[in-house]
PDB file of N, CA, C, O and CB in Angstrom:
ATOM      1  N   UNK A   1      69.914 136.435  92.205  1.00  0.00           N
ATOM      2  CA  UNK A   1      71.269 136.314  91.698  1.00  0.00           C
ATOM      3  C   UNK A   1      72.233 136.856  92.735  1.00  0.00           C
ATOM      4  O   UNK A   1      71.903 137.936  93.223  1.00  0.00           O
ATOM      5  CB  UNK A   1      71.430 137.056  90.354  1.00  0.00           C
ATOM      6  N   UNK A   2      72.894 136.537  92.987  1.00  0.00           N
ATOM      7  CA  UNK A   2      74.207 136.204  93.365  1.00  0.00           C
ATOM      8  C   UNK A   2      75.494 136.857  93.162  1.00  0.00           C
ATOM      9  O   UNK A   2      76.121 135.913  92.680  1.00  0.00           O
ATOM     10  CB  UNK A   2      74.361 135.224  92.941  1.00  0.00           C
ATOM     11  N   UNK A   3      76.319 137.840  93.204  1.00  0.00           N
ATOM     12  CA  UNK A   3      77.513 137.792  92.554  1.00  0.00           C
ATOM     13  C   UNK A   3      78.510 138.121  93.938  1.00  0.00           C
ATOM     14  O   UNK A   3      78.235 138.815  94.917  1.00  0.00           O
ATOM     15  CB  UNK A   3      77.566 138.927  91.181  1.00  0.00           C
ATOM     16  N   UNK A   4      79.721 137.380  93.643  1.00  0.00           N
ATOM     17  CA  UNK A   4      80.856 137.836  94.523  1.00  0.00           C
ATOM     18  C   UNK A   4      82.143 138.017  94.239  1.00  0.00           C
ATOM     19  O   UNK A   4      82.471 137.446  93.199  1.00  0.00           O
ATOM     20  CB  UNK A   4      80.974 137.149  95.399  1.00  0.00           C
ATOM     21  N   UNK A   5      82.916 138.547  94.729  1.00  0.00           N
ATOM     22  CA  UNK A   5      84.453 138.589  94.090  1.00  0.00           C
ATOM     23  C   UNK A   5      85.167 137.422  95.268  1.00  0.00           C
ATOM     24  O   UNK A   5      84.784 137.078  96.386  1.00  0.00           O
ATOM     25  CB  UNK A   5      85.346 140.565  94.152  1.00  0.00           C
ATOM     26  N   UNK A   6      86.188 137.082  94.559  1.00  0.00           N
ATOM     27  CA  UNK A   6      86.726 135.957  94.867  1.00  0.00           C
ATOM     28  C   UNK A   6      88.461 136.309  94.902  1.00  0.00           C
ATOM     29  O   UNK A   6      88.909 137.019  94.002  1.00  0.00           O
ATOM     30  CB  UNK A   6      86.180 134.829  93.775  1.00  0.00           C
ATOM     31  N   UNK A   7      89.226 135.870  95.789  1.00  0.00           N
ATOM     32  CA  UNK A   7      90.433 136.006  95.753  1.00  0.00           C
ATOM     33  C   UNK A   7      91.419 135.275  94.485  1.00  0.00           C
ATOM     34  O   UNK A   7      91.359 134.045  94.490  1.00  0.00           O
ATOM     35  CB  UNK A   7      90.700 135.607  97.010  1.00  0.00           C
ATOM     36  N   UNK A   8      92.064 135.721  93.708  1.00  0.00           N
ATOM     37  CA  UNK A   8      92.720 135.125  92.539  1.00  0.00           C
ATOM     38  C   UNK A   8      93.060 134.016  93.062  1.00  0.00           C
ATOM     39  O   UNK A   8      93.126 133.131  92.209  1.00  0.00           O
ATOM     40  CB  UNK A   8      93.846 135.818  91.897  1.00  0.00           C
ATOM     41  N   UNK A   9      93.344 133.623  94.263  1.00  0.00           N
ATOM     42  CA  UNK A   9      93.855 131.911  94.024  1.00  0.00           C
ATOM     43  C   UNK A   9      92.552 130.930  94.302  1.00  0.00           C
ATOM     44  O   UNK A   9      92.409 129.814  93.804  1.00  0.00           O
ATOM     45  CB  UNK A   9      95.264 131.369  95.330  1.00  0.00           C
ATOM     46  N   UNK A  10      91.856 131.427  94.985  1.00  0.00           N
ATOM     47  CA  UNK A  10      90.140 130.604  94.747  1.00  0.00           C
ATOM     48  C   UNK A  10      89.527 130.227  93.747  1.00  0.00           C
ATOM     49  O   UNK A  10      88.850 129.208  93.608  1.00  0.00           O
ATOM     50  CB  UNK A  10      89.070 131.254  95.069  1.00  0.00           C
ATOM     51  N   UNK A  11      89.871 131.488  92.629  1.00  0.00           N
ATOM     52  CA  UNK A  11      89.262 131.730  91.189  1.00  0.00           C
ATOM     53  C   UNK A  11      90.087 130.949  90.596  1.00  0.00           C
ATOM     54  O   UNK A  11      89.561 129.952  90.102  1.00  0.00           O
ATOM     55  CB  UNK A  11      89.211 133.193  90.532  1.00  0.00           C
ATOM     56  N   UNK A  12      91.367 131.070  90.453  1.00  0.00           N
ATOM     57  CA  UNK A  12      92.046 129.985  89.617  1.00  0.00           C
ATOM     58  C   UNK A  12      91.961 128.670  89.702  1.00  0.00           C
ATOM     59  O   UNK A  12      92.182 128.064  88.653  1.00  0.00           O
ATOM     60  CB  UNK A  12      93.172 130.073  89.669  1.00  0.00           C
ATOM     61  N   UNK A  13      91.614 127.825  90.984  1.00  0.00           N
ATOM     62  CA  UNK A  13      91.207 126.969  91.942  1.00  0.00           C
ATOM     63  C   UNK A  13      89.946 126.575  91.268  1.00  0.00           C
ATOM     64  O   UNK A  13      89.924 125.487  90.694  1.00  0.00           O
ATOM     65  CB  UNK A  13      91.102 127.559  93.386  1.00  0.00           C
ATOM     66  N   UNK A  14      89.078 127.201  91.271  1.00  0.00           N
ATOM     67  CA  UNK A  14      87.909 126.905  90.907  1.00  0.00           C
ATOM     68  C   UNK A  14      87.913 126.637  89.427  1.00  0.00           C
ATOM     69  O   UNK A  14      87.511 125.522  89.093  1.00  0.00           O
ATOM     70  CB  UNK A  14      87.044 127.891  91.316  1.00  0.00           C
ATOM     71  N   UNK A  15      88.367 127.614  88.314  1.00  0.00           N
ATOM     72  CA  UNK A  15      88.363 127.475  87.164  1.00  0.00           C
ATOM     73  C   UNK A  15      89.358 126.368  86.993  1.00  0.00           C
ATOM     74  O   UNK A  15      89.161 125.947  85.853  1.00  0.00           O
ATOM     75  CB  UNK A  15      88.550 128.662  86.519  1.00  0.00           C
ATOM     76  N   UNK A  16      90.144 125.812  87.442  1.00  0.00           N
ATOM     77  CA  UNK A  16      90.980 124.666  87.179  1.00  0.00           C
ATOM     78  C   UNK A  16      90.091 123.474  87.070  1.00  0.00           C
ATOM     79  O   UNK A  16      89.787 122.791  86.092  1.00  0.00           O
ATOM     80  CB  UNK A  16      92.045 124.470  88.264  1.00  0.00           C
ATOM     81  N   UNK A  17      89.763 123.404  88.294  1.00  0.00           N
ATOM     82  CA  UNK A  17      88.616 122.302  88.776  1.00  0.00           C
ATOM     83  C   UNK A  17      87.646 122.222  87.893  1.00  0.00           C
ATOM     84  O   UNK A  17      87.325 121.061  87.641  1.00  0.00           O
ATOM     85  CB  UNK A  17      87.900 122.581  90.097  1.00  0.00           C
ATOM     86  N   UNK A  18      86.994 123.136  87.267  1.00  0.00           N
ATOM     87  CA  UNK A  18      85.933 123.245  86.147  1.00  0.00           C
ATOM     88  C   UNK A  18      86.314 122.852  84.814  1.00  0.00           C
ATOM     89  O   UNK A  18      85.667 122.141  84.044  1.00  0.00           O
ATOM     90  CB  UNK A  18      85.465 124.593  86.012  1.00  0.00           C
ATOM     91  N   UNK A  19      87.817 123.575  84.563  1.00  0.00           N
ATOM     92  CA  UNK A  19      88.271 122.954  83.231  1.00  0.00           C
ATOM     93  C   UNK A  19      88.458 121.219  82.977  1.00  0.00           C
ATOM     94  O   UNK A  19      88.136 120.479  82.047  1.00  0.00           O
ATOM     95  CB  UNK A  19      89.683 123.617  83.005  1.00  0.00           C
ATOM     96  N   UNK A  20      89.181 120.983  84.367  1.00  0.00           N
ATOM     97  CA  UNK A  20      89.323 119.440  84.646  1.00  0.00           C
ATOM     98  C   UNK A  20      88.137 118.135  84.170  1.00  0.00           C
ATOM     99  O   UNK A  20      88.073 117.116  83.483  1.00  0.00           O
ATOM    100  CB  UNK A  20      89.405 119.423  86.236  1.00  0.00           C
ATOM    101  N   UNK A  21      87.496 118.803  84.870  1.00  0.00           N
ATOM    102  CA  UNK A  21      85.928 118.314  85.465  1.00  0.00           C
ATOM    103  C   UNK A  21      85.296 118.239  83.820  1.00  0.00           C
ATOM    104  O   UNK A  21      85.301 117.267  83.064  1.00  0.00           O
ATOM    105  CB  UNK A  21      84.884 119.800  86.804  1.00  0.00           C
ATOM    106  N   UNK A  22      84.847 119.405  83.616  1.00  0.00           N
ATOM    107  CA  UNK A  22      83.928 119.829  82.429  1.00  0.00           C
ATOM    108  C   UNK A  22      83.035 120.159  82.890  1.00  0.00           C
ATOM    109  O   UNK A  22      82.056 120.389  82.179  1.00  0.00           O
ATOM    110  CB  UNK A  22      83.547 119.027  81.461  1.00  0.00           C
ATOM    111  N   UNK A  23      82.967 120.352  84.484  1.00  0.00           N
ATOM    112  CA  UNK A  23      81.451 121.709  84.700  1.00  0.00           C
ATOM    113  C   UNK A  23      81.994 122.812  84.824  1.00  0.00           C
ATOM    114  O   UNK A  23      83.162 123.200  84.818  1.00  0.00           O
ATOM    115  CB  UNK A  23      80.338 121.705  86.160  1.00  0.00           C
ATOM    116  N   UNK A  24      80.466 123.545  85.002  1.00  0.00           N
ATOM    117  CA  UNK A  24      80.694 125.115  85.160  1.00  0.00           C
ATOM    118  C   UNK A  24      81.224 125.517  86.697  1.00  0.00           C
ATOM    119  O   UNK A  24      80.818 125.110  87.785  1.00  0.00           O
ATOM    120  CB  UNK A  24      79.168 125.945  84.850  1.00  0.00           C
ATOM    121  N   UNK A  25      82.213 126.404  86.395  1.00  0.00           N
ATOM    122  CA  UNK A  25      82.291 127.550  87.943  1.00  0.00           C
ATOM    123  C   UNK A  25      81.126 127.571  88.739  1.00  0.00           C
ATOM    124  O   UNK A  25      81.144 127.321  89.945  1.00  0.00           O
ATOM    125  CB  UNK A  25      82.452 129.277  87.611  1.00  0.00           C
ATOM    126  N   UNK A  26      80.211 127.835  88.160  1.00  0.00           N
ATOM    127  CA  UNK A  26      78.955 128.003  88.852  1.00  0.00           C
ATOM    128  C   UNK A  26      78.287 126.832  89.370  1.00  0.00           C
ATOM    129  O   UNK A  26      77.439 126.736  90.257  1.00  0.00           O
ATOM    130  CB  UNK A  26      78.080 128.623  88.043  1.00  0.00           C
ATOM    131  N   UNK A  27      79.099 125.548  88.294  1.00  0.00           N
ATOM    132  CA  UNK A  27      77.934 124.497  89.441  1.00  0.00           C
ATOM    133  C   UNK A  27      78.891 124.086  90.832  1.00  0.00           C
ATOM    134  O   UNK A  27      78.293 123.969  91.901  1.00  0.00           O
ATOM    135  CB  UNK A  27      77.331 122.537  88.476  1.00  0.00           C
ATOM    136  N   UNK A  28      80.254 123.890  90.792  1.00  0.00           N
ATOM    137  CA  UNK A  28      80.710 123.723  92.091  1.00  0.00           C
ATOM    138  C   UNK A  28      80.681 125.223  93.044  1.00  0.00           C
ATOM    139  O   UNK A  28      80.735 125.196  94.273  1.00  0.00           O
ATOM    140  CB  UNK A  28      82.212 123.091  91.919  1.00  0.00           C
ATOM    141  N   UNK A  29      80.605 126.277  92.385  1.00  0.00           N
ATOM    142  CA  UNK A  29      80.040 127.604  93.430  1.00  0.00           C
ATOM    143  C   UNK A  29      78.918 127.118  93.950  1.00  0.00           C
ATOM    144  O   UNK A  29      78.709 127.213  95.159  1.00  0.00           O
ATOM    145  CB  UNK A  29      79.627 129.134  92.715  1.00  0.00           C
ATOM    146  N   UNK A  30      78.087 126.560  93.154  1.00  0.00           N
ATOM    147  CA  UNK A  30      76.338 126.650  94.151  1.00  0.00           C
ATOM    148  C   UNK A  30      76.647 125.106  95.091  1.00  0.00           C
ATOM    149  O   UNK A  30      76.182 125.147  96.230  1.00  0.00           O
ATOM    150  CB  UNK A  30      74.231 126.398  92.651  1.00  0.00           C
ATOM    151  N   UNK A  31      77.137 124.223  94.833  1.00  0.00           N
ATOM    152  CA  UNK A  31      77.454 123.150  95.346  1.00  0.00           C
ATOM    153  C   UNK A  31      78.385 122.949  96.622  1.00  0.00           C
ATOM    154  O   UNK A  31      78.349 122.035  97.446  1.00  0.00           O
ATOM    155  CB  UNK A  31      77.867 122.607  94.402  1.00  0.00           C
ATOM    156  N   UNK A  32      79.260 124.093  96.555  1.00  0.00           N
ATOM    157  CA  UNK A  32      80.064 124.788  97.858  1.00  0.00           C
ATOM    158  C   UNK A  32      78.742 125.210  98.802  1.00  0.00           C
ATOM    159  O   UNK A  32      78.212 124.685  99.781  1.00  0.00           O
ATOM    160  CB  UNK A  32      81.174 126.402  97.354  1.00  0.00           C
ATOM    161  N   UNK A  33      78.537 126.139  98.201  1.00  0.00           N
ATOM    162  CA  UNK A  33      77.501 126.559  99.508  1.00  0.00           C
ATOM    163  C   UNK A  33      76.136 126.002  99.713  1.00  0.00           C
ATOM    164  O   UNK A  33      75.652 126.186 100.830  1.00  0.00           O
ATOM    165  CB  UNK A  33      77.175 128.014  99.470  1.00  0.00           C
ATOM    166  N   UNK A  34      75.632 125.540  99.086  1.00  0.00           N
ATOM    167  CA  UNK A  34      74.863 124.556  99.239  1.00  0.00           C
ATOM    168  C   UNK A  34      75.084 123.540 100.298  1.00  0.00           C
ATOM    169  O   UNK A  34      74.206 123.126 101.055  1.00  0.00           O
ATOM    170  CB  UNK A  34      74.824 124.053  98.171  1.00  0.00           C
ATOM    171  N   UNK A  35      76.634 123.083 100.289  1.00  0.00           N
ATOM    172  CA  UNK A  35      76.947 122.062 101.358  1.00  0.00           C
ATOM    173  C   UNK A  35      77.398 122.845 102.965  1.00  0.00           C
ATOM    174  O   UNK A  35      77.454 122.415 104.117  1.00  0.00           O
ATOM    175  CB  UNK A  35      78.324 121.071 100.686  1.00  0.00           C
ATOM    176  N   UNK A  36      77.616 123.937 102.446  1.00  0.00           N
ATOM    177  CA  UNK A  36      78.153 125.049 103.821  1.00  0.00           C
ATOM    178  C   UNK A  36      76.715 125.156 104.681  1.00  0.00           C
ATOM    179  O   UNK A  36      76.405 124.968 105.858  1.00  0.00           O
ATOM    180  CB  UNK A  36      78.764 127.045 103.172  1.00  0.00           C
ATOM    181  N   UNK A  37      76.078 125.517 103.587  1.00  0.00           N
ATOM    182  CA  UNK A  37      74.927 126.354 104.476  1.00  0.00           C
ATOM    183  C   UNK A  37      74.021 124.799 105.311  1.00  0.00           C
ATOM    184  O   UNK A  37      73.429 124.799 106.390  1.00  0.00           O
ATOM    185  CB  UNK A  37      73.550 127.580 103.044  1.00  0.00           C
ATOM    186  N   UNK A  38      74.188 123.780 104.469  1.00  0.00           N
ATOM    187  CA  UNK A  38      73.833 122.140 105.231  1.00  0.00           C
ATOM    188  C   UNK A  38      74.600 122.204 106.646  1.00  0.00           C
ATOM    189  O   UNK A  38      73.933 121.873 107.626  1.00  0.00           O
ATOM    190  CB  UNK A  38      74.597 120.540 104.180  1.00  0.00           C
ATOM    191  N   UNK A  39      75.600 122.499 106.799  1.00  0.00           N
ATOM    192  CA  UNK A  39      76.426 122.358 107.822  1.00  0.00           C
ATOM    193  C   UNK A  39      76.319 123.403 108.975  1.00  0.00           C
ATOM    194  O   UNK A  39      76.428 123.331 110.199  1.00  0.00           O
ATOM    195  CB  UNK A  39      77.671 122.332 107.286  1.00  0.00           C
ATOM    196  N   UNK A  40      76.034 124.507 107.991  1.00  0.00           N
ATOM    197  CA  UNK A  40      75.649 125.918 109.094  1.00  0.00           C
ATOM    198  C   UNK A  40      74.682 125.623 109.732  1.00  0.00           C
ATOM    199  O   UNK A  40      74.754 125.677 110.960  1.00  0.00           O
ATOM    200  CB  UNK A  40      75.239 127.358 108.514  1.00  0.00           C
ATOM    201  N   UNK A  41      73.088 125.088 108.877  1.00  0.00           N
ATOM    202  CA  UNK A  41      72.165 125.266 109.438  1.00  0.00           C
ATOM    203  C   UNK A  41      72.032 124.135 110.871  1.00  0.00           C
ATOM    204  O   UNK A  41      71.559 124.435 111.967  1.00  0.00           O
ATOM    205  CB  UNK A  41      71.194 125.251 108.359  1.00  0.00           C
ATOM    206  N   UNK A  42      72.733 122.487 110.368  1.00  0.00           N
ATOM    207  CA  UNK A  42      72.711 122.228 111.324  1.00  0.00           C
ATOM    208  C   UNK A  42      73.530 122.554 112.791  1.00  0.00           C
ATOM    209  O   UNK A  42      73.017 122.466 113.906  1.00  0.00           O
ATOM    210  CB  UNK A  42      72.660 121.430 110.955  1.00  0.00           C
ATOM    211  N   UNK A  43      74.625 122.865 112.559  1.00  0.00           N
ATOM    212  CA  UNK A  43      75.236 123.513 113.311  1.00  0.00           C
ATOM    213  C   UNK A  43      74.422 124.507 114.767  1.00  0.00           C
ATOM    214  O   UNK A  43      74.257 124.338 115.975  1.00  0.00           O
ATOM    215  CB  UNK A  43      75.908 124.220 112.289  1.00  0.00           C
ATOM    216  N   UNK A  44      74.040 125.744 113.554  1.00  0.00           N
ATOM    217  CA  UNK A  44      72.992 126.615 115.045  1.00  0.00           C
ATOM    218  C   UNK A  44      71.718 125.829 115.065  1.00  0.00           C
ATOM    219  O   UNK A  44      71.011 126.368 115.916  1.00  0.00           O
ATOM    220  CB  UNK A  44      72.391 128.628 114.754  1.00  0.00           C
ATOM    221  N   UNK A  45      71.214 125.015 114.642  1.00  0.00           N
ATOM    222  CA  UNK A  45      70.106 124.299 115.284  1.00  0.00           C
ATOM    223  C   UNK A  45      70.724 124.049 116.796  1.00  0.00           C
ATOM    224  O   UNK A  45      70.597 124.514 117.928  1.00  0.00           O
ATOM    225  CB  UNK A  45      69.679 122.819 114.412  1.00  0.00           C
ATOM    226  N   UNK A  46      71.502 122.985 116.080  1.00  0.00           N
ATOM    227  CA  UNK A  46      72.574 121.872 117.296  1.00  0.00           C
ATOM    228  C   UNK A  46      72.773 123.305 118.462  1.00  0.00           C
ATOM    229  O   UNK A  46      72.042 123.057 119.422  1.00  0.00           O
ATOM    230  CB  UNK A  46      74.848 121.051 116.332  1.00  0.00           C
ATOM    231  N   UNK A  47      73.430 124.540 118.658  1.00  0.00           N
ATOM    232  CA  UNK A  47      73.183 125.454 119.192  1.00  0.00           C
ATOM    233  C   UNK A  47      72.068 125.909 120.009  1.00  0.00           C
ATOM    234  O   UNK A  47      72.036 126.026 121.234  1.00  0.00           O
ATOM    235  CB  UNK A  47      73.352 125.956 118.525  1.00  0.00           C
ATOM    236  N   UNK A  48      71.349 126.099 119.331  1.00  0.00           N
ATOM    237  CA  UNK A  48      69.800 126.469 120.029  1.00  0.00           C
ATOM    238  C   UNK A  48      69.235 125.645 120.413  1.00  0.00           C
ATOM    239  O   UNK A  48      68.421 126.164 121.178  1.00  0.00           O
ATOM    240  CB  UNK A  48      68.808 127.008 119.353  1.00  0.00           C
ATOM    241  N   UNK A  49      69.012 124.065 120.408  1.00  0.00           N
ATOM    242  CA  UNK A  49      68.926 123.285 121.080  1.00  0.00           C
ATOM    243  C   UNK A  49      69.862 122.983 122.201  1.00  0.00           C
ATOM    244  O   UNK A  49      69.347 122.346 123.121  1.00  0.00           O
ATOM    245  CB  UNK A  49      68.763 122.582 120.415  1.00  0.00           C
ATOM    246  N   UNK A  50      71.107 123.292 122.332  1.00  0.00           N
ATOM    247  CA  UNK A  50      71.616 123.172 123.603  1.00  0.00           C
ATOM    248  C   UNK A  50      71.363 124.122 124.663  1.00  0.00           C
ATOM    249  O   UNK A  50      71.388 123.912 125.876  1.00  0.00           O
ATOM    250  CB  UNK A  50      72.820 123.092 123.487  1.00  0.00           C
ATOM    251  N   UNK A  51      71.037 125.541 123.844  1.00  0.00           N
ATOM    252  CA  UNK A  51      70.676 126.753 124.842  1.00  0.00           C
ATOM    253  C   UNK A  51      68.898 126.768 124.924  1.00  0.00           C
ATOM    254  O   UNK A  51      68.188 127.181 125.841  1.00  0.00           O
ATOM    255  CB  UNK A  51      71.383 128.450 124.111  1.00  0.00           C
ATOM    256  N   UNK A  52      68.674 126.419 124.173  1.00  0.00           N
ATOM    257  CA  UNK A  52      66.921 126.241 124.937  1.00  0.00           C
ATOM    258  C   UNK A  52      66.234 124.821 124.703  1.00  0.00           C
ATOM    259  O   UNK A  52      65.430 124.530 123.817  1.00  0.00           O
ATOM    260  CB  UNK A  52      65.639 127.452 124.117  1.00  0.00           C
ATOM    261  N   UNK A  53      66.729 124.035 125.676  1.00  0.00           N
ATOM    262  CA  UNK A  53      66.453 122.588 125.616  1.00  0.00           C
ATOM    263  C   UNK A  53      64.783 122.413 125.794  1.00  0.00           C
ATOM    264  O   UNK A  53      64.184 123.217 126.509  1.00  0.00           O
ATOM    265  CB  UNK A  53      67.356 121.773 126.866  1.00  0.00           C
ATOM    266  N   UNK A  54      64.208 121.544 125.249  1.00  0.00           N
ATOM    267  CA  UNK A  54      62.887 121.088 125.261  1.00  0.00           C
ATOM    268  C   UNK A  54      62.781 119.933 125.804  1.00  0.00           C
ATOM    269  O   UNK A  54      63.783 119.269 126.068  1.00  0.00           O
ATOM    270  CB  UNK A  54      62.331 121.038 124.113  1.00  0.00           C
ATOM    271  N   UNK A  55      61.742 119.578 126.015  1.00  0.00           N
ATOM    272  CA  UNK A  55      61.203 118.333 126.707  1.00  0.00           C
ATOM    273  C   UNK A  55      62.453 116.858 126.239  1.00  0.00           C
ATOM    274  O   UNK A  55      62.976 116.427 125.211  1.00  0.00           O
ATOM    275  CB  UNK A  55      59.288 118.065 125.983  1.00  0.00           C
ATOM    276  N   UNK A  56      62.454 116.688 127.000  1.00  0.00           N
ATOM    277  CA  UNK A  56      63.908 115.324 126.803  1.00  0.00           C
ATOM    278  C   UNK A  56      63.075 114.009 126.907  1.00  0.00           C
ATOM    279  O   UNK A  56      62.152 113.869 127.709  1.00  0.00           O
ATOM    280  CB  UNK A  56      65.418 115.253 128.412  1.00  0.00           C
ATOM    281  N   UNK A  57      63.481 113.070 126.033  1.00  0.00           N
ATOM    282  CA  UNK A  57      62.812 112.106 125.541  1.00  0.00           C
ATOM    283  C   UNK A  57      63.583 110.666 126.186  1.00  0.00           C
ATOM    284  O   UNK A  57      64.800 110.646 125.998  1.00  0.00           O
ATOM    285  CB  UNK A  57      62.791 112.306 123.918  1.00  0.00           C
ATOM    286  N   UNK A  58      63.185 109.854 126.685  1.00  0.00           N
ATOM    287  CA  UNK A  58      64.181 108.900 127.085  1.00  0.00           C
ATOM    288  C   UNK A  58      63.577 108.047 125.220  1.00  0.00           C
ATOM    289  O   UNK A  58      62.720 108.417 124.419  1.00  0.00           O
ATOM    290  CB  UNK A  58      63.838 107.879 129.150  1.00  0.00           C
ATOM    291  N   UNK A  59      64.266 107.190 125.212  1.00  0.00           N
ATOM    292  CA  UNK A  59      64.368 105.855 124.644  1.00  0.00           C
ATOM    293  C   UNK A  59      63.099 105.194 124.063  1.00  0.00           C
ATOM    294  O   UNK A  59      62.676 105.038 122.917  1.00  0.00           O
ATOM    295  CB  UNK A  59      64.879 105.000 125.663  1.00  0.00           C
ATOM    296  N   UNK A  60      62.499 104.750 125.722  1.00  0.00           N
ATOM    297  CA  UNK A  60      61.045 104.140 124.963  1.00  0.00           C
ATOM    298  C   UNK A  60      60.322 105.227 124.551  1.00  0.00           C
ATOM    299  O   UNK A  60      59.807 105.170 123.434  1.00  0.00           O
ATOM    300  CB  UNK A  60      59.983 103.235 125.934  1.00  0.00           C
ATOM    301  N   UNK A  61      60.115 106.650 125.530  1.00  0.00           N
ATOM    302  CA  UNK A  61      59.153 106.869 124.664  1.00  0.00           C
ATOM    303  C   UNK A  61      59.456 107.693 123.013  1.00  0.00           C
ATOM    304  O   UNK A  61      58.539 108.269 122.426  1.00  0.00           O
ATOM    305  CB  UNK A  61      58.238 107.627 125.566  1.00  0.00           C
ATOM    306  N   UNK A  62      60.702 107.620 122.518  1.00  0.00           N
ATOM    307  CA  UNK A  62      61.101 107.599 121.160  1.00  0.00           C
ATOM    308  C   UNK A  62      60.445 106.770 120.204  1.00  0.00           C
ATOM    309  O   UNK A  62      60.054 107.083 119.079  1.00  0.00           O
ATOM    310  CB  UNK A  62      62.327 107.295 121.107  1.00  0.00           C
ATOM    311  N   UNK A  63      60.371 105.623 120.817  1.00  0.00           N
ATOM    312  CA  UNK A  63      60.348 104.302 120.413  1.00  0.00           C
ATOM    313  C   UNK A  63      58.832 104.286 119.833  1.00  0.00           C
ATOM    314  O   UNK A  63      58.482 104.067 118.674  1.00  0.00           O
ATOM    315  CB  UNK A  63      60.712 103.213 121.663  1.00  0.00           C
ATOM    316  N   UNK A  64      58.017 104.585 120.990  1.00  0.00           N
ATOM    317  CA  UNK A  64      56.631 104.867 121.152  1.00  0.00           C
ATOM    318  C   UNK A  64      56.322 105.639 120.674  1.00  0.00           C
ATOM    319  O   UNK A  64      55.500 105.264 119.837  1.00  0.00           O
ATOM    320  CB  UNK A  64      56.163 105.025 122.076  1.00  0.00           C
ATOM    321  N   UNK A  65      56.469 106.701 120.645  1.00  0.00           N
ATOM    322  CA  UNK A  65      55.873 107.852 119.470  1.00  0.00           C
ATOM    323  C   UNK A  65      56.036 107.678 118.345  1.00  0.00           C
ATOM    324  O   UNK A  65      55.067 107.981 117.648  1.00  0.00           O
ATOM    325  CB  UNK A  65      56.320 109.102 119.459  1.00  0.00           C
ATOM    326  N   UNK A  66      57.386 107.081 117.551  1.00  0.00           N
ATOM    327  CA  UNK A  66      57.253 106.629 116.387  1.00  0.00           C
ATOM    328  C   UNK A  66      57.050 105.651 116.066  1.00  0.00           C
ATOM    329  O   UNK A  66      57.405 105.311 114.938  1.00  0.00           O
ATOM    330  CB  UNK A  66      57.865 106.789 115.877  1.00  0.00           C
ATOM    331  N   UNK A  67      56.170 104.473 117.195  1.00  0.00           N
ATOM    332  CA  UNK A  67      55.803 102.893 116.763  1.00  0.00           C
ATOM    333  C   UNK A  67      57.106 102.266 116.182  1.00  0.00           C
ATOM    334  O   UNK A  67      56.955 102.010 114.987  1.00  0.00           O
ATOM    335  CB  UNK A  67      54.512 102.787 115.496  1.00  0.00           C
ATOM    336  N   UNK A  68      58.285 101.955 116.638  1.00  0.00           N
ATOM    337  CA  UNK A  68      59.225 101.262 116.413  1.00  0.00           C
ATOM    338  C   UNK A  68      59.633 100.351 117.698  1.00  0.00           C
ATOM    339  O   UNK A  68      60.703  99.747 117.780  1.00  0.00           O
ATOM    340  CB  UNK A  68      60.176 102.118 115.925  1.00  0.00           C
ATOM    341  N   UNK A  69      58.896 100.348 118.413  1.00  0.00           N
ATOM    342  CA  UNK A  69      59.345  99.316 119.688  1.00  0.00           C
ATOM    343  C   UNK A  69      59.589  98.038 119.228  1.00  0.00           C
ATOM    344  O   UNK A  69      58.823  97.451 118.464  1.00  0.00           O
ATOM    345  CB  UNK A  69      58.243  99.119 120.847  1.00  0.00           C
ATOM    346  N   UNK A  70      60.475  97.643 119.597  1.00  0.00           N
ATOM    347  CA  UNK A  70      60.720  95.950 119.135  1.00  0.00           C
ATOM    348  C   UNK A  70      60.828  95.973 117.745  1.00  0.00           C
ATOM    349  O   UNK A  70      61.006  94.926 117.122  1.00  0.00           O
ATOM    350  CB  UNK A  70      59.424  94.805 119.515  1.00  0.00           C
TER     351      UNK A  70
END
């Protein structure tokens, strides 16, 4: 579990959106970060792959390793 405090205009923001809607606070809270942390994670991947690059792949052999040539 989870809990955080939230700035009154976030909270009102949010509970608006919920009243509107007819979901809970809690399902667009987990649905916020749910989509953040999608974005974070790719993000420092995308990061750590630029700072410790691995074997570089041209084209065919993409192609070839996953049997999609032609």
């Amino acid at each position: 579990m989870l809990a955080i405090r939230l700035p009154k205009e976030i909270e009102n923001r949010l509970s608006s959106l919920a009243e509107k809607t007819g979901r809970t606070k809690t399902f667009y809270a987990k649905k916020a970060i749910l989509e953040y942390l999608d974005e974070m994670e790719d993000k420092y991947l995308a990061i750590d792959r630029l700072e410790n690059p691995s074997k570089r792949w041209t084209l065919d052999e993409m192609e070839q390793n996953l049997d999609i040539a032609n």
